[in-house]
C-alpha positions in Angstrom: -17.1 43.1 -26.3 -14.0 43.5 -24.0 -10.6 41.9 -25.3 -10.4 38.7 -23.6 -7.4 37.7 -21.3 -4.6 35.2 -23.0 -5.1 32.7 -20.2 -8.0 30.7 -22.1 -6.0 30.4 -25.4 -3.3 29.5 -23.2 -4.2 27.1 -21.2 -7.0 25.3 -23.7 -3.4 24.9 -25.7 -1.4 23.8 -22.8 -4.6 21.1 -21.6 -4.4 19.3 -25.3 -0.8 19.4 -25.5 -0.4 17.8 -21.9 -3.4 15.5 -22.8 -1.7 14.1 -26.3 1.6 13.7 -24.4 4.9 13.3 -25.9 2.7 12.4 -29.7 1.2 15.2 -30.8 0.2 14.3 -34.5 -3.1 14.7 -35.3 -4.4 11.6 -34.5 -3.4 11.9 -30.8 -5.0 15.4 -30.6 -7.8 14.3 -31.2 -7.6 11.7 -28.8 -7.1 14.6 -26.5 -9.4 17.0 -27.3 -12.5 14.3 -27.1 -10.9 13.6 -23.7 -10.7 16.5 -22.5 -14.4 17.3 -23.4 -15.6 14.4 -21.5 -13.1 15.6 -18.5 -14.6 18.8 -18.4 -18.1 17.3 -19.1 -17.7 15.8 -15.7 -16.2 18.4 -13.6 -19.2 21.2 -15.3 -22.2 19.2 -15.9 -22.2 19.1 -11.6 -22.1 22.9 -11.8 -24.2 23.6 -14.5 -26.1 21.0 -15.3 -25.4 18.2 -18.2 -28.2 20.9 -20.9 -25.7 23.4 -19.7 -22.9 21.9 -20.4 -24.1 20.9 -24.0 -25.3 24.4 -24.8 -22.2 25.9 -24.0 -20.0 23.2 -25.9 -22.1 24.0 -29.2 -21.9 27.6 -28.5 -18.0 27.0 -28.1 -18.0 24.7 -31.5 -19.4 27.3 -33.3 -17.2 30.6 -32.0 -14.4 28.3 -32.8 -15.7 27.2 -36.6 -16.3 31.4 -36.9 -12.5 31.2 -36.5 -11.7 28.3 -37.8 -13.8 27.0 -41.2 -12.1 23.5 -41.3 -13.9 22.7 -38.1 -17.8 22.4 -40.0 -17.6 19.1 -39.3 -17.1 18.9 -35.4 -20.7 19.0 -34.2 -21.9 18.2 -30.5 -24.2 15.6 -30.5 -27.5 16.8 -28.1 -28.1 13.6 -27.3 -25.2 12.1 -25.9 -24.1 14.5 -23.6 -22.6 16.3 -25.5 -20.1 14.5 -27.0 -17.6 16.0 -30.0 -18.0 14.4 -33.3 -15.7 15.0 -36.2 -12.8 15.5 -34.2 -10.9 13.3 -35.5 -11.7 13.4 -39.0 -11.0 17.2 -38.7 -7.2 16.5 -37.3 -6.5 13.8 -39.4 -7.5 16.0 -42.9 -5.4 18.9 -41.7 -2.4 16.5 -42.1 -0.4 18.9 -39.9 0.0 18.8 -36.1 0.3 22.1 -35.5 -2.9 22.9 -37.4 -5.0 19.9 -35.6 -3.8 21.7 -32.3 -4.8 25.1 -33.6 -8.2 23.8 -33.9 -8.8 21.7 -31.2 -6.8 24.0 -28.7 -9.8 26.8 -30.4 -12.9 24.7 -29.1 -11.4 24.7 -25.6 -10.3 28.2 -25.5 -14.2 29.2 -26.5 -15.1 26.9 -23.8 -12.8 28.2 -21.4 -13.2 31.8 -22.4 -17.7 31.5 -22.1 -17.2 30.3 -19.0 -15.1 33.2 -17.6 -18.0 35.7 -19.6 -20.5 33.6 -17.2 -19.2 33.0 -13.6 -15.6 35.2 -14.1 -12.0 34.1 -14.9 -11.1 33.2 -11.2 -13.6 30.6 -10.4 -13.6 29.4 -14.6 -9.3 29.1 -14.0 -9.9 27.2 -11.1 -12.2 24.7 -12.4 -10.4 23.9 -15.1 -7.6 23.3 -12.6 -9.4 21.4 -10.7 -10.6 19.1 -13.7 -6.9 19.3 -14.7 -5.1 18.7 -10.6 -1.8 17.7 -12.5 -1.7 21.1 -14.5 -1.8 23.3 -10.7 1.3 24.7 -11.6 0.9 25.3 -15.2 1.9 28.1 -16.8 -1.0 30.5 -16.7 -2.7 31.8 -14.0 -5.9 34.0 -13.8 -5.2 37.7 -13.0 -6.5 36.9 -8.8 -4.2 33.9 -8.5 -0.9 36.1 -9.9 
């Protein structure tokens, strides 16, 4: 499988971070990450579908536990659209910011980085933009938009 580009693990970090605002302890990462889930729920599930959507959120939970062990316990629940569970458990036991964001931040990079494996990084950047209009001028780009 090709080395993937930075800009997923980038901007899935730079989406929470702006999400949890000027608190980023665990609790409001959390926060974050179930928000941005349902943000990008709304923005994909038009594209490809709300069983689409869920697939590739489990797929995405379970690439980021591969990397990540302390996430067993964030599961996607099948039938509720695909909602995160455990998130919050999981950043409240790490006890440390910077580890709840490494794990969150890792469920929306695999997101992110299976949707430029399916419909390529220019049109997956610009979705996530468009889910995201505030973060336009963020600081990644895709390799088309440079």
């Amino acid at each position: 499988m090709p080395e993937a580009s930075p800009a997923p693990r980038a901007l899935a970090r730079y989406v929470l971070l702006h999400a949890a605002g000027d608190h980023p302890e665990p609790e409001a990462l959390a926060v974050a990450a179930e928000q941005a889930a349902e943000r990008l729920r709304g923005r994909l599930a038009d594209l490809i579908g709300l069983t689409g959507y869920t697939i590739l959120v489990a797929r995405a939970v379970r690439l980021a536990r591969a990397d990540i062990p302390a996430l067993e316990g964030v599961t996607v629940d099948t039938d509720a659209e695909g909602a995160l569970y455990g998130v919050r458990e999981f950043a409240l036991a790490s006890g440390d910011s910077a580890v709840a964001a490494a794990g969150l931040s890792a469920i929306l990079d695999h997101i992110i980085g299976l949707l430029i494996t399916f419909i390529g990084e220019d049109l997956a950047i610009r979705l996530i933009r468009e889910a995201w209009p505030e973060l336009a001028h963020g600081p990644v780009e895709s390799e088309g938009q440079r």
